[in-house]
Structures are given as C-alpha cells and as structure tokens.
C-alpha positions in Angstrom: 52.8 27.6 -207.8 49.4 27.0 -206.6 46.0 28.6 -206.3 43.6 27.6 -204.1 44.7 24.1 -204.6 45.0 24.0 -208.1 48.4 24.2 -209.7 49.1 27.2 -212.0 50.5 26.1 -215.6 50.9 27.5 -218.8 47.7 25.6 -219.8 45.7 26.8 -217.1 46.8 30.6 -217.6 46.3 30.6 -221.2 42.5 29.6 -220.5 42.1 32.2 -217.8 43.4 34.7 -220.6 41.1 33.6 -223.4 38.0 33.5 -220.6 38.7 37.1 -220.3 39.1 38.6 -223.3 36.0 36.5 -224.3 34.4 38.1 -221.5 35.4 41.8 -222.6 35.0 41.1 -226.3 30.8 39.9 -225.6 29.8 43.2 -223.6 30.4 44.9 -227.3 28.4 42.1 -229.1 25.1 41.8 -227.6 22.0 44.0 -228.2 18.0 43.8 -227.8 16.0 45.4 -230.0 12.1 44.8 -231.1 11.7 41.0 -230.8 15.3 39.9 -231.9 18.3 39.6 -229.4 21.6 40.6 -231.4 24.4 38.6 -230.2 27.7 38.2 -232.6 30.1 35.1 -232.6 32.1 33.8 -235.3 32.8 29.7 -236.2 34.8 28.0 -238.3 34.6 24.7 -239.1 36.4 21.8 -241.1 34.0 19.7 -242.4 35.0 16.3 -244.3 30.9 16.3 -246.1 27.6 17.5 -246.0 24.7 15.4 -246.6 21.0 16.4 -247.0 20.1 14.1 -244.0 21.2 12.8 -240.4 21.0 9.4 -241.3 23.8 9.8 -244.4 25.6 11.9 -242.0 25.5 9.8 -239.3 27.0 6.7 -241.9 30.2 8.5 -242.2 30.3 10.4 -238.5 32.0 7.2 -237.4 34.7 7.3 -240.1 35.4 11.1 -239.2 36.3 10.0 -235.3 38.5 7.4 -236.7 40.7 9.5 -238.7 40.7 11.8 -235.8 38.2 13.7 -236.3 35.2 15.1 -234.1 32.7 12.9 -236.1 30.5 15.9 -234.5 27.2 16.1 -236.7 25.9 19.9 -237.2 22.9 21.2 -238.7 22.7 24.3 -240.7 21.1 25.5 -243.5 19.1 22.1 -244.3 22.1 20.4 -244.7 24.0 17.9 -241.8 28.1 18.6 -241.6 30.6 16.2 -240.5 33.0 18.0 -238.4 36.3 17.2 -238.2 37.5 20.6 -236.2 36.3 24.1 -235.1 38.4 27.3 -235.2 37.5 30.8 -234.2 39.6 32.3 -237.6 38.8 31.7 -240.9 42.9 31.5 -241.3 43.4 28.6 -238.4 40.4 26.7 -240.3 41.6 27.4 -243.8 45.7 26.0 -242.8 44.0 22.6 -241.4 41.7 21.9 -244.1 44.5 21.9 -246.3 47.0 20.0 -244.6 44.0 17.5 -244.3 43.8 17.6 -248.6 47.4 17.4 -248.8 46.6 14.0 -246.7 43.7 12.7 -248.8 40.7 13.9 -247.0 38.5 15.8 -249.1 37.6 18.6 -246.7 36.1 22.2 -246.8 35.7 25.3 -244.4 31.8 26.3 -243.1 31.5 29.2 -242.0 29.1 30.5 -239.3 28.7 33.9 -238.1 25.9 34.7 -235.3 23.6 37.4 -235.2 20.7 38.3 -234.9 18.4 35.6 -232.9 14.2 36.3 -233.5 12.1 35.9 -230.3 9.3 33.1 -230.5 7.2 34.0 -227.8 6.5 37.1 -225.4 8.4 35.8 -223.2 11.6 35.3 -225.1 12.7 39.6 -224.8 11.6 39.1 -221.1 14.7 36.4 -220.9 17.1 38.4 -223.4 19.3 38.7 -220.4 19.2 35.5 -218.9 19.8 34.0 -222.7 22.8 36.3 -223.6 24.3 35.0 -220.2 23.6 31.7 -221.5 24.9 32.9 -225.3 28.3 34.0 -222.9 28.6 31.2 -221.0 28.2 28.4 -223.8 31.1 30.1 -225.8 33.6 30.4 -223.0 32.7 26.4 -222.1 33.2 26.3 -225.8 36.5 27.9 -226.2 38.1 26.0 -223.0 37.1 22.2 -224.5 39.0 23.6 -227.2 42.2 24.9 -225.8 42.2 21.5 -224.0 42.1 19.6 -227.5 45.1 21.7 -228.6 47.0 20.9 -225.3 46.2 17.5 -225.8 47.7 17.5 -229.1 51.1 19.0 -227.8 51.6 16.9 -225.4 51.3 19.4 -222.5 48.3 18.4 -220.8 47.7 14.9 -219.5 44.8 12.6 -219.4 44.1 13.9 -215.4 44.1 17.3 -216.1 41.9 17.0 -219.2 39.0 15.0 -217.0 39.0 18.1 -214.8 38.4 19.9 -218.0 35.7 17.9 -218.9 34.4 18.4 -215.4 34.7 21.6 -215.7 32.6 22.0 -218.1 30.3 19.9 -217.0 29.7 21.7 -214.0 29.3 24.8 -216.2 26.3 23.4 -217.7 24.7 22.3 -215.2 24.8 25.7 -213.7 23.2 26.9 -216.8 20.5 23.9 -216.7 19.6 24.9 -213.0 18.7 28.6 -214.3 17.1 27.5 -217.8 15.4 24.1 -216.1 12.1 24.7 -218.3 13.0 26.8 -221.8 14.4 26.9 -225.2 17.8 25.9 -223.7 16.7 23.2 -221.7 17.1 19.7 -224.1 20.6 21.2 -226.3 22.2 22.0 -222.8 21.2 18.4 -221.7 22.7 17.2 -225.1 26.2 18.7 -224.1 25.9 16.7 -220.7 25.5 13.8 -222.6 28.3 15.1 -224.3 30.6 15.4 -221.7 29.7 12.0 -220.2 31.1 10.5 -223.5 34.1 12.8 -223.7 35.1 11.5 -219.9 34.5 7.6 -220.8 37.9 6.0 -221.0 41.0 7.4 -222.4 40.7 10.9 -223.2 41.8 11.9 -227.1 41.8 15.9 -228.2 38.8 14.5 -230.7 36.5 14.2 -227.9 37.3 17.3 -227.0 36.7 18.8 -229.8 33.5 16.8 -230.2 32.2 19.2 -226.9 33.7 22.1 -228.0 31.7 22.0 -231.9 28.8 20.6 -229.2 28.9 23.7 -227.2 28.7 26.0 -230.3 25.8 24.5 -232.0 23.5 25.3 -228.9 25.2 29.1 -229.6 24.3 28.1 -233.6 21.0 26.1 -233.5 18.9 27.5 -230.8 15.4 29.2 -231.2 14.4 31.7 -228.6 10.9 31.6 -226.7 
C-alpha cells in the first residue's frame, strides 16, 4: 500500500504512532510563567564514562563508536558523557546497560529530566511559543532517528529507507533554522545538520543513528533561552 508515493510499512506506521502521541503527550507539558518556560521531557542514557573535560571525553568517543556505540559526547552537570545509547524509560536504559556489563563494558544510566528553562533576555517569554514549537519539534526529530536505529538493528529497515530518515530529519531542521535563523537555537540546530551530514556519509549503521537522535536531545538538554 502506498501514500502519496511513499509505501506504508510497519516501520513507517510505528513512527506516525509515536509522532502522535508525542504530539498529545507535549500539549500537557509545556507552561510559561514569570521568566521561565516549563517544558517536561524525560532521557535516558547509557553512558560507558564521564570525564571532567571534552578533550578526555573526546579520547575515548572514538572507542565508544567502535564497539557500537554513539561515541555521542554530552554535557551536563560540569561533566562530558560518552553515550553509547538513549532510551525514553529508565527500564529500556537500565536492561541495556546491563547486558553491556555482562559483556565487559563498564557502563551506567544518566538520567535527565527537563523542566523548567530560565529566560536570558526580554525577549526570550516573547519567543516562549516559537521555542516550545522548537522544544516539540526537536523531540519528535529525536524520537524518529531513534526508532530508525532500532529498525536498523532488526533487520527491518534497509540502508535506502534509513537515508530518507536521515533526510527527513534533516529537512526538519532546517525548517526550524529558517524560523530561529538569528537566536539561542541557531548554532546547536546547525550542529544537528552537521550531524546528519555525517550520519548519511557511506553505509548507514543504527550508531549513527543514534548519534542524531542523543544530538537532537542535547539541543532539548543544553540550550539557554534569550
């Protein structure tokens, strides 16, 4: 069966599915109030170390994406994590890290929960809706890099239809570029382009798919509103 030219799979309808109940589950989680913009998301990563600074991190990132791994380095709490994965349950996470022990990788859960997001400048509340769009957008871009990584893992996606993954979500954000061409969101939603120029270069693993998705979220993590 096709759609407007694109066939329907099980892939495809399970992403359409998760789009929409991420769409239904955010009009519950965002809020302005006084100079901080409330918005709620949830992260879970599996992290093989944390180092005090890039440079360390960066030493072992490349070890990470041989194993397998994202090799994705994220910043939180004045510390830099290797990622290996990201997960959206704290139980999904938790079953990975330790089948990653059991195989002699000395790994750990992070765990990330948005909230509330302070407003640098006058004009940050005047954006709040143009940055929650943003907030929206970045985690459904987010979640469909990674149900692509887990397709690619099974075996039921192939390299073609992951590329138009990876163009679809580079089309995404450029979308959100052209509406946040001179703001806070500006350079990280230029560092997921770059992202998805180096997830499309040659033969396409679930890693570098889950190198965007973990990409994706620390925009959602890291950002400072102005």
């Amino acid at each position: 069966m096709e759609i407007f030219g694109h066939k329907i799979t099980p892939f495809l309808i399970s992403v359409v599915s998760v789009l929409a109940a991420t769409a239904i589950i955010l009009v519950t989680t965002f809020s302005c109030a006084g100079n901080k913009l409330n918005f709620q998301a949830s992260f879970y990563f599996v992290c093989y170390a944390a180092e005090d600074n890039v440079v360390s991190a960066g030493s072992i990132s490349g070890a990470v994406s041989n194993y397998g791994g994202a090799g994705y380095i994220l910043s939180h709490g004045g510390k830099y994590y290797v990622t290996v994965s990201c997960y959206y349950t704290q139980k999904d996470a938790a079953t990975v890290c330790t089948g990653l022990k059991n195989r002699g990788l000395d790994c750990q859960v992070l765990e990330i929960k948005t909230g509330d997001y302070q407003f640098n400048s006058p004009s940050g509340k005047r954006n709040a809706e143009l940055y929650t769009g943003n907030f929206n957008t970045l985690l459904s871009l987010s979640t469909l890099a990674y149900e692509c990584a887990n397709a690619l893992d099974t075996g039921s996606m192939g390299q073609n239809e992951a590329k138009a993954v990876i163009r679809d979500v580079e089309s995404g954000v450029n979308g959100l570029l052209s509406a946040n061409a001179d703001n806070c969101f500006t350079q990280p939603l230029k560092n997921v382009l770059g992202e998805c120029t180096d997830a499309a270069n040659g033969y396409i693993y679930s890693k570098n798919l889950r190198r965007l998705q973990i990409a994706a979220a620390d925009v959602i993590i890291n950002v400072k509103l102005y």
